[in-house]
Structures are given as structure tokens and as C-alpha cells.
C-alpha positions in Angstrom: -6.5 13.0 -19.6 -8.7 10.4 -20.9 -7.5 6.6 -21.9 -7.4 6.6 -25.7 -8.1 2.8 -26.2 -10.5 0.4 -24.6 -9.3 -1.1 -21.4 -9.7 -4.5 -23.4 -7.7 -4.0 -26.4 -5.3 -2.6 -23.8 -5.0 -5.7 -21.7 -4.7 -7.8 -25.3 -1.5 -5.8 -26.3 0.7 -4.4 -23.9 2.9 -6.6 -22.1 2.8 -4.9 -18.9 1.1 -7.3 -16.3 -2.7 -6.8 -15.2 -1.4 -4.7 -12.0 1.2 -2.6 -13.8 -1.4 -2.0 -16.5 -3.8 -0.7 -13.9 -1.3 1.4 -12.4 -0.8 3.1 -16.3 -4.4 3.7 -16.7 -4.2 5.1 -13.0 -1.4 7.7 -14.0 -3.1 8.3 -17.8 -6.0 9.8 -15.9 -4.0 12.1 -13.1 -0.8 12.4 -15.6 0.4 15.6 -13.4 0.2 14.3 -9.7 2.2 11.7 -8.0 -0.7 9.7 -6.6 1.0 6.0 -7.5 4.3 6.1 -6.0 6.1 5.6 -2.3 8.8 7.1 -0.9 10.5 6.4 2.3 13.0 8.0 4.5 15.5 5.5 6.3 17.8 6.1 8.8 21.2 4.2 8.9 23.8 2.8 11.9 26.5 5.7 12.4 29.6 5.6 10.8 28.2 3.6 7.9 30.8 3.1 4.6 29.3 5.3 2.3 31.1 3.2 -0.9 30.3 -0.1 0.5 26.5 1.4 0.7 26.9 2.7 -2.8 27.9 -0.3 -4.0 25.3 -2.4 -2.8 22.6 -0.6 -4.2 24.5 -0.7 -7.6 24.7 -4.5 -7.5 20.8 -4.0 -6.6 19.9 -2.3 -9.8 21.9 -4.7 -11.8 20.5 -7.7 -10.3 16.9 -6.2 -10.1 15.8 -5.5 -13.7 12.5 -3.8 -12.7 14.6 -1.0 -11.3 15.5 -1.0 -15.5 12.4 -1.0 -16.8 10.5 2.0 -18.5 7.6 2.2 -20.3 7.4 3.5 -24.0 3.8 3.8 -25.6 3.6 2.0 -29.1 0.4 3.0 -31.0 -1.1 4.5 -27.7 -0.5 0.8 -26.2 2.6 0.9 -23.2 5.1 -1.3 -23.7 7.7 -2.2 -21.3 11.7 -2.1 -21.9 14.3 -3.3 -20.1 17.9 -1.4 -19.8 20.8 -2.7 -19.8 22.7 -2.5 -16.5 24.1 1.5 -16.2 25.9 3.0 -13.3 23.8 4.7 -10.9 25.7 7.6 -8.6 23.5 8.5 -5.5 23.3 12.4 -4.8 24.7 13.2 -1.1 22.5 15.6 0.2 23.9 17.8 3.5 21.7 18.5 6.4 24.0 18.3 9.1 24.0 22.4 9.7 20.4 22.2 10.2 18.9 23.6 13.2 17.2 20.0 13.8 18.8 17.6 10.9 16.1 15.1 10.7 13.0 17.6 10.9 14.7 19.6 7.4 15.7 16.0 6.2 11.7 15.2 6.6 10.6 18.4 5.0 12.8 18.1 1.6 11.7 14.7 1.5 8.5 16.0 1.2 9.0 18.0 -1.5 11.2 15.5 -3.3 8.0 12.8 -3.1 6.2 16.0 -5.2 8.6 14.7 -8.0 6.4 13.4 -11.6 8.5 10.2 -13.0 9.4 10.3 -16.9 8.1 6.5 -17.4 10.5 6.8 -20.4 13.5 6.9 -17.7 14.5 4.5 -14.3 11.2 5.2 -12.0 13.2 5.4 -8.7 15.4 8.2 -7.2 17.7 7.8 -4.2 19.8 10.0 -2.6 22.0 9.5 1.0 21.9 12.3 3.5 24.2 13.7 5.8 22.7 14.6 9.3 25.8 15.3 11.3 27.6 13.7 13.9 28.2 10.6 11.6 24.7 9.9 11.2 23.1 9.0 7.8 19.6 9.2 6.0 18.7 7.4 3.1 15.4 8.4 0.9 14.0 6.2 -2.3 11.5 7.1 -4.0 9.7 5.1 -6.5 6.8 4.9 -9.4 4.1 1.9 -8.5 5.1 0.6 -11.9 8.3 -1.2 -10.7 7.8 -2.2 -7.2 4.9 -2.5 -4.0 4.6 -2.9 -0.4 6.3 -6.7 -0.6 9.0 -5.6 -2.9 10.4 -2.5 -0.6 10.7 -4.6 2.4 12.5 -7.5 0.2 15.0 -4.1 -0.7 15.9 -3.4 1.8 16.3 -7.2 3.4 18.5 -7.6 -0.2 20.2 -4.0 0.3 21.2 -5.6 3.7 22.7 -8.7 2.5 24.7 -6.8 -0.6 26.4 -4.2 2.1 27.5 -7.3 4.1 29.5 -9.0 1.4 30.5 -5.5 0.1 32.3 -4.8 3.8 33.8 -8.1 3.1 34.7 -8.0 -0.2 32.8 -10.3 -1.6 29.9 -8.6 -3.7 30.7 -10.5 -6.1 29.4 -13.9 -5.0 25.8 -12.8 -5.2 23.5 -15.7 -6.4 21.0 -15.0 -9.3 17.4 -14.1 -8.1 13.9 -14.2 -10.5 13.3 -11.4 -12.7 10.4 -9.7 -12.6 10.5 -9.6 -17.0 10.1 -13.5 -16.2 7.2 -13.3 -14.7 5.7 -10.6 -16.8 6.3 -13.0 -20.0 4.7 -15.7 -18.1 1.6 -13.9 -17.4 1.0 -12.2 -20.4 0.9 -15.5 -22.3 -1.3 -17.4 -20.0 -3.7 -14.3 -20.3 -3.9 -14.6 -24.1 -4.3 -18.6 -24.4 -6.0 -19.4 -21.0 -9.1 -16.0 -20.6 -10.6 -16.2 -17.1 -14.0 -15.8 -18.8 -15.6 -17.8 -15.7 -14.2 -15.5 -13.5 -14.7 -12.1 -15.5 -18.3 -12.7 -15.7 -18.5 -13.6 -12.0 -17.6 -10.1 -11.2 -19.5 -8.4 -14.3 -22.5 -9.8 -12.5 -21.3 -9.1 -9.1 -21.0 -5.4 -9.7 -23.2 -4.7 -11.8 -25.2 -2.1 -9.6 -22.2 0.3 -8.8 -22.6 1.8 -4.9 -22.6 5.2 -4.1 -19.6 6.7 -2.1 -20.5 7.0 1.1 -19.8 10.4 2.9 -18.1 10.7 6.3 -19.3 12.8 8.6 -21.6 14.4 6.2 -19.1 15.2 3.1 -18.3 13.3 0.0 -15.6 13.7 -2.3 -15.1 15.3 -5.4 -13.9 12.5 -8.1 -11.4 15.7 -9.2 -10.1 16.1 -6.0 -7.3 14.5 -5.3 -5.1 16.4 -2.4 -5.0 13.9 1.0 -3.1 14.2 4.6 -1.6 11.6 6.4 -2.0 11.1 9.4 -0.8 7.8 11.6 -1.1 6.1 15.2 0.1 3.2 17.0 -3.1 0.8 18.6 -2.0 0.2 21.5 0.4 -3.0 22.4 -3.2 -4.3 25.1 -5.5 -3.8 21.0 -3.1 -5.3 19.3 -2.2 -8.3 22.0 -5.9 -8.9 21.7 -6.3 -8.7 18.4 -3.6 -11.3 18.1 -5.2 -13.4 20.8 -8.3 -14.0 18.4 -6.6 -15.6 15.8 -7.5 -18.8 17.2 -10.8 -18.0 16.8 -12.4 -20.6 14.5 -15.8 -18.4 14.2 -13.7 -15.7 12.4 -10.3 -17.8 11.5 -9.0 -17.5 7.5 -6.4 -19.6 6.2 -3.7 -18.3 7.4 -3.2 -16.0 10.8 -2.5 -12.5 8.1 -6.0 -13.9 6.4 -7.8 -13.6 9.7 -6.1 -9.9 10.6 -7.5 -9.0 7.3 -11.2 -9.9 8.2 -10.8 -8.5 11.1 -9.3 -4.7 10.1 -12.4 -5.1 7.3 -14.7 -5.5 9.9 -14.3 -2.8 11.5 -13.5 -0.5 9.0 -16.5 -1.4 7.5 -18.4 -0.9 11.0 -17.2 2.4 11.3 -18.1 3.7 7.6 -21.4 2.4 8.7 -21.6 4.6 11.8 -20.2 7.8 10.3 -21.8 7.3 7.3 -25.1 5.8 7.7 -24.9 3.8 4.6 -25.7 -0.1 4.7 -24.2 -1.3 1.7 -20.8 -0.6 1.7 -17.6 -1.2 -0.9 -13.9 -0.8 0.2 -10.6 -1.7 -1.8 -8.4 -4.8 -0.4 -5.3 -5.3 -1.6 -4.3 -8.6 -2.8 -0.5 -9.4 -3.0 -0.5 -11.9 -5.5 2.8 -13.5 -4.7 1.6 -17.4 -5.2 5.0 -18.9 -5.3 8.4 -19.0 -4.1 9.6 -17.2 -6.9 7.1 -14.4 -7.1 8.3 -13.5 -2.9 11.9 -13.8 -4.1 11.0 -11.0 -6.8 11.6 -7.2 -6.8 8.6 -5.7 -8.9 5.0 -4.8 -8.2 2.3 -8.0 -8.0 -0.1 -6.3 -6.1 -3.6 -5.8 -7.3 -7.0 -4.2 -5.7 -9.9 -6.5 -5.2 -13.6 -4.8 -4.5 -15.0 -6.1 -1.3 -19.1 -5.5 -0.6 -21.3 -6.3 2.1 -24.8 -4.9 3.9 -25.2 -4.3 6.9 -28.3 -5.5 8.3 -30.5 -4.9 11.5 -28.7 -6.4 14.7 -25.3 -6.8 13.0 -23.1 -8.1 15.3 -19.0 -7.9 14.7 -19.5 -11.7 15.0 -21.7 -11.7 11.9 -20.0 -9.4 9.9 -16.7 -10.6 10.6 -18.1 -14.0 8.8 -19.5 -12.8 5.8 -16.0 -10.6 5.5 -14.0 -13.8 5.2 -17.1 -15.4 3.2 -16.4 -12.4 0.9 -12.5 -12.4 0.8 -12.3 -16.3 -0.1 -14.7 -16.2 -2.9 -13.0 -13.3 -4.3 -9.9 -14.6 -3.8 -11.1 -18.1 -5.8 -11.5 -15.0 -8.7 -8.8 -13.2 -8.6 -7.5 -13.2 -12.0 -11.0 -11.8 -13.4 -10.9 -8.9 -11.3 -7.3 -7.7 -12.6 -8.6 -9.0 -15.8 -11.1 -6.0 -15.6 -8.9 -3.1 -15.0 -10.0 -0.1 -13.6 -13.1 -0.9 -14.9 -14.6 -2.5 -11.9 -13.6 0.6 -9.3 -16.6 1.2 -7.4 -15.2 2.0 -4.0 -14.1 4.9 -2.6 -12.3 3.8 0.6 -8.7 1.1 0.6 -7.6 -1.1 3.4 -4.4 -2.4 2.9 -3.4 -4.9 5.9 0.4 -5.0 4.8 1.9 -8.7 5.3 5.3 -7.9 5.0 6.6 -6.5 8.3 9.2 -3.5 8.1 12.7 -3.8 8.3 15.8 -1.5 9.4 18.0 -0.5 6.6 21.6 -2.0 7.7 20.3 -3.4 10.7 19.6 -0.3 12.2 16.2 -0.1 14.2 16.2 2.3 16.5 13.9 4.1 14.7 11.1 3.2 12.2 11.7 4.7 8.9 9.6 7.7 7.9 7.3 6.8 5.5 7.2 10.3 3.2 3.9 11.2 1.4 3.4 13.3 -1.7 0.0 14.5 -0.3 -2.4 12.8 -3.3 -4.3 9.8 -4.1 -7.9 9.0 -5.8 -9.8 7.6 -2.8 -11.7 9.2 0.2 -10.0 7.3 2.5 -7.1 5.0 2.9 -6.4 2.4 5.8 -2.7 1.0 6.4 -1.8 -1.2 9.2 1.8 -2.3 9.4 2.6 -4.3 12.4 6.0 -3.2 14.4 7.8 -6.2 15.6 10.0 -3.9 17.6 7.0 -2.1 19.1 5.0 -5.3 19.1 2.3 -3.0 18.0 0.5 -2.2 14.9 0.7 1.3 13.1 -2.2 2.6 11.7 -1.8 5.1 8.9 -4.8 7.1 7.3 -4.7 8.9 4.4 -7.4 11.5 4.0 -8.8 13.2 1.2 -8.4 17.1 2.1 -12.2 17.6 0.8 -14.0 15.7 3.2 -11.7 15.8 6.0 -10.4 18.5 7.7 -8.1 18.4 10.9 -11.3 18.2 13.1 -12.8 15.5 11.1 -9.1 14.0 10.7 -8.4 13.7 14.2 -12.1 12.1 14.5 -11.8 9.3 12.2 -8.2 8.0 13.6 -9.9 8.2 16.9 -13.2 6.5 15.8 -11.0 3.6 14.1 -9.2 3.0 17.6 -12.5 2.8 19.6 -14.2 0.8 16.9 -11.0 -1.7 17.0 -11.1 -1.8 21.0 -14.6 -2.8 20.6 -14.5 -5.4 18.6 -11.6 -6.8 20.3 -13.4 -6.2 23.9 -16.8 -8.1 22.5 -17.6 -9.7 19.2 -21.1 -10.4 19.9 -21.4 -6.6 20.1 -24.4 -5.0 18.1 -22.5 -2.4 15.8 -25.2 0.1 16.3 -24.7 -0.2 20.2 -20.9 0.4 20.5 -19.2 3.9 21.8 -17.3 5.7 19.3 -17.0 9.1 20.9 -14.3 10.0 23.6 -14.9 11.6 26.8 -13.5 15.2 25.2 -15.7 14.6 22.4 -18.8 13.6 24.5 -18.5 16.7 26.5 -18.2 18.9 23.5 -21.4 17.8 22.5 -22.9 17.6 25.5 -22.2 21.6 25.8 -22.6 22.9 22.4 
């Protein structure tokens, strides 16, 4: 389905913010897939109160008013509309007679993440589930329209507090938190009387010459296609000690310790696109999450944005050198941020995403004994997606890829989360490695070759 008005008479009328609006024109063009929304599976402490449970999450709808919000079009132009508080009953779905509980939990999940929001109705779902012996499950799923990465962790952290005073009675001494129509209202008037024309035209110019995709292993993508598979791996706690132990290092160092993570997951993502792919200029998608003051981290909604990050690789590239023109890249973006959301989707030239999550997972009701299970509907738009959550209770980071079905099959699948890992332990091992000169392959892999 095509857009039916310019992207710029778009951003001049509607009232949704530049990400949400991005996030509309993303499900205008793929109106019959889920590709823009997230759904978890959480696992609760036994014996939990189911009504105390229920009504936390109540008091989190009606304190939350994103969780209200739909989206109506007016004149082909979507406007956003906030309901009024309404009672929300969540479904109790059994499991407990299954063979393995969790495993048929995980697989109707799954299906339930297949699920196309109405944007005219409330864009989450969330139902409790019974998987015997007292224990509980818990899945939400939600449209990209009302909340991101940041916002699910401050749910549940909220979702925690709310079941506490509802054990004790005392739900309803909840203080008042920002609104995300606050901050909507706020940016849609600075965008009419303050343009960012400095910073429009620095990316207009910067991306003026679109890139190719690059293909992996010898495949590119077709822009149609849009079924991925997931796939995910822990570092290593020795990578990911190391990786930490660099952030110190005032040759690569950002701003702040998540800045220099950042540069250093872009390097070598970027290092190993180069490898696989042969390419030397190379575009991926960082996400930026836009939170710039107290208010906007103490707010459920979505702030998140995607900002095009380019470099070349050049003869005798080192992860040294690249590592430095990464954060060279990253703060001059960042100096430009409101241009780039400014644009739209109009500036999407890349066909891979890192997303270096800052916000670190939490357990739902204290419980962490096992990480939640992070359910995917099995589409997106890109070639290749990058997630890297670190684990406090692992001290590790996970590493999620999400691969488009296309260009990667379980051969090539296998390859790539493999290649990451050795291309990480590389960089970590030597930074004034040559990029051309470092090992990907393992010894299985090696010895396949060496025999075929």
C-alpha cells in the first residue's frame, strides 16, 4: 500500500511525533504483517496473587495514557486520540496439562505475536498463563506506536512497584508520572515554529548518493520480502569482560560508557558486512533513544528513532581506525538528530539495524531466574538486525539476530552469529588488527572447506 500524501505535508499535520509518524508510514506500506511490534513472554515468582497482578496492570493503563491511544486517519492524515480510562480484564490462558508447559506456552505465543493491531483500538494485548504447579506466565504484546525498548523495561520496573502497594493495599497512593500526550504536544509545536532546516539539509546532502544493499554471503534481499528468523547467543562472560575493560579506552571512548559500547558493536558489525560482503562503503541503522530529560525516561511511550550511520572502508583498516571514525560518525549525527526524524522514512538507505539496547532487562515481580522470552512474529523490512542486551544476572551480553529468510538460510544463519562472535573476540583480543587479516571461520568450518 502506498502513502497517499507527501511525507512533508504529513509531518506538518498530524500530531503524532516524528518516531510514531515513522512507525505509521512503516505499517501504511506492509499494512498486513506485524513487522513493528514486540511481544514478550515473562515468567512470574510461584504462587503469585493473580488480582493483586490484575490490578496493577489496571492502575498501569490508567496511569499510562499511551496504552489509551489510537490512531484515527483525518483526510488521509493520522491523528492520535486518547481514551478515557476503561477496565481492562486479562484472558487466563491454561497450559498446565501440557506435556512441557512452557514449550506450548512458547509456541501459542508465537502465533499470538502473528496478531495485526486495529490502530482504531488499545495497541497492546496481555494475557496470564497457567503453567501448573503454581507457576505463572505472562505475554504482552504491543504496536511500536505506543511504546519501545526503554518503555517495556520502565513496565515492567512500574508493573513491579504497582503489585507491591496492591499486596499492601495501598494502590491508591501512586504518584502522577509524565504523559506521553505531554510530550507529543510539546514536540509537535516546536517542529512547526522552530524547522531544523540546518540540520535537514545536513543530511539531504549527506545522503544524497543512496548505497546499495550489500549481500551476505552472496544473496541480497528482495525489498518485498519480509519473512526473518531469529536466532540469539550469549558472548561469552571472558568477550564481554573485555569488552567492558575497553571502556577506558580514550582512543575509542564516547561520552558516556553505553556511547562507547555502541562504537564498538558498529565496528564490528560493520567489519564483518565488510568481510562477507565485500562492499567498502557500508550503511547500517542505529537506534537513537531520544530520551533527553528526566521526564522523557520517566515516560511510557515510544521516543525512539533510527539514525543512518555510513563509513568506507579503506586499505589497511584497522578496528583502531574504524572504531574512530564510528564515534566521529555517531556524534555528528547525534548533533543532527532532529533533521533526520524530520525526514521520515525518506532518508532509509540501509539495509542492516544495530540496536545496542541501554536499558538493561528486568524480572517481572522480582522474579529472575529466568530471562523472559522475547517472542517474534517472524517479519521485519531489513536484511539483518543486530540486538545486544546485556544480562546483569549473566554478566553477559545476549546477542539476537534477526534474519531475513531470503538471504539466510540455517547454514548461512548459523554462519553469521558465529562470524559476529569471532569478529567481536577479535576486536576485543587486538584493536590494531588489520580487518582483512582477522579469522572468521571456525575449525568445523575450516575443515569443511578444506575438504569440499
Amino acid at each position: 500500500m502506498s502513502v497517499p500524501l507527501p511525507v512533508e505535508v504529513l509531518y506538518a499535520k498530524s500530531r503524532l511525533t516524528s518516531a510514531q509518524l515513522a512507525i505509521w508510514l512503516g505499517l501504511k506500506l506492509h499494512p498486513d504483517k506485524p513487522i513493528l511490534d514486540a511481544a514478550a513472554l515473562y515468567y512470574l515468582p510461584i504462587d503469585v496473587r493473580i488480582d493483586c497482578f490484575q490490578a496493577a496492570f489496571q492502575k498501569f493503563i490508567d496511569t499510562s495514557d499511551a496504552f489509551r491511544m489510537v490512531v484515527f486517519e483525518e483526510d488521509g492524515v493520522p491523528q492520535p486520540r486518547i481514551l478515557d480510562p476503561f477496565r481492562y480484564e486479562m484472558e487466563i490462558v491454561d497450559f498446565s496439562g501440557a506435556k512441557n508447559p512452557k514449550d506450548a506456552a512458547k509456541a501459542w505465543a508465537r502465533e499470538q505475536s502473528l496478531h495485526v493491531f486495529d490502530l482504531t483500538k488499545p495497541m497492546f494485548r496481555a494475557k496470564l498463563i497457567k503453567l501448573g504447579a503454581g507457576h505463572l506466565g505472562w505475554l504482552l504484546h504491543v504496536n511500536h506506536l505506543i511504546t519501545d525498548a526503554y518503555s517495556s523495561v520502565l513496565t515492567i520496573q512500574r508493573l513491579n512497584n504497582f503489585y507491591r502497594l496492591a499486596l499492601d493495599g495501598k494502590l491508591d497512593q501512586t504518584p502522577e508520572f509524565p504523559q506521553f500526550a505531554d510530550h507529543a504536544k510539546v514536540e509537535y509545536e516546536s517542529r512547526l515554529s522552530r524547522p531544523p532546516a540546518e540540520e535537514l539539509s545536513f543530511w539531504r546532502t549527506k545522503l544524497a548518493r543512496r548505497l546499495e544493499p550489500p549481500s551476505f554471503y552472496g544473496r541480497t534481499r528482495k525489498s518485498s520480502d519480509t519473512a526473518l528468523t531469529t536466532r540469539g547467543q550469549l558472548l561469552g562472560t571472558e568477550i564481554t569482560q573485555q569488552l567492558i575493560g575497553m571502556l577506558d579506552d580514550e582512543r575509542i571512548s564516547g561520552k558516556k560508557p553505553e556511547a562507547t559500547l555502541f562504537n564498538l558493536f558498529a565496528t564490528a558489525l560493520y567489519a564483518l558486512m565488510y568481510r562477507i560482503s565485500g562492499a567498502r562503503e557500508l550503511a547500517i541503522g542505529t537506534m537513537y533513544h531520544n530520551r533527553r530529560t528526566d521526564a522523557a525516561r520517566d515516560t511510557i511511550g515510544v521516543y525512539v528513532g533510527a539514525l543512518p550511520l555510513r563509513t568506507r572502508i579503506e586499505d589497511g583498516e584497522t578496528f583502531l581506525s574504524l572504531a574512530q571514525k564510528v564515534r566521529a560518525e555517531a556524534v555528528e549525527n547525534r548533533r543532527n538528530v532532529n533533521g533526520v526524524f524530520r525526514m521520515g522514512l525518506d532518508y532509509g538507505d540501509y539495509d542492516v539495524m544495530l540496536n545496542v539496547h541501554v536499558a538493561q532487562p528486568v524480572g517481572l515481580l522480582g522474579y529472575e531466574d529466568e530471562l523472559p522470552y522475547w517472542v517474534r512474529s517472524g517479519h521485519g523490512r531489513e536484511t539483518l538486525v543486530v540486538h545486544a542486551f546485556f544480562v546483569p544476572q549473566r554478566g553477559d551480553y545476549w546477542v539476537i539476530f534477526d534474519t531475513n529468510d531470503s538471504v539466510f538460510d540455517d547454514y548461512f544463519r548459523e554462519r553469521v552469529t558465529l562470524h559476529f562472535r569471532n569478529t567481536i573476540a577479535a576486536l576485543v583480543e587486538n584493536l590494531n588488527s588489520e580487518i582483512d587479516e582477522i579469522d572468521l571461520l571456525e575449525e568445523s568450518e575450516r575443515d569443511r572447506l578444506l575438504h569440499e
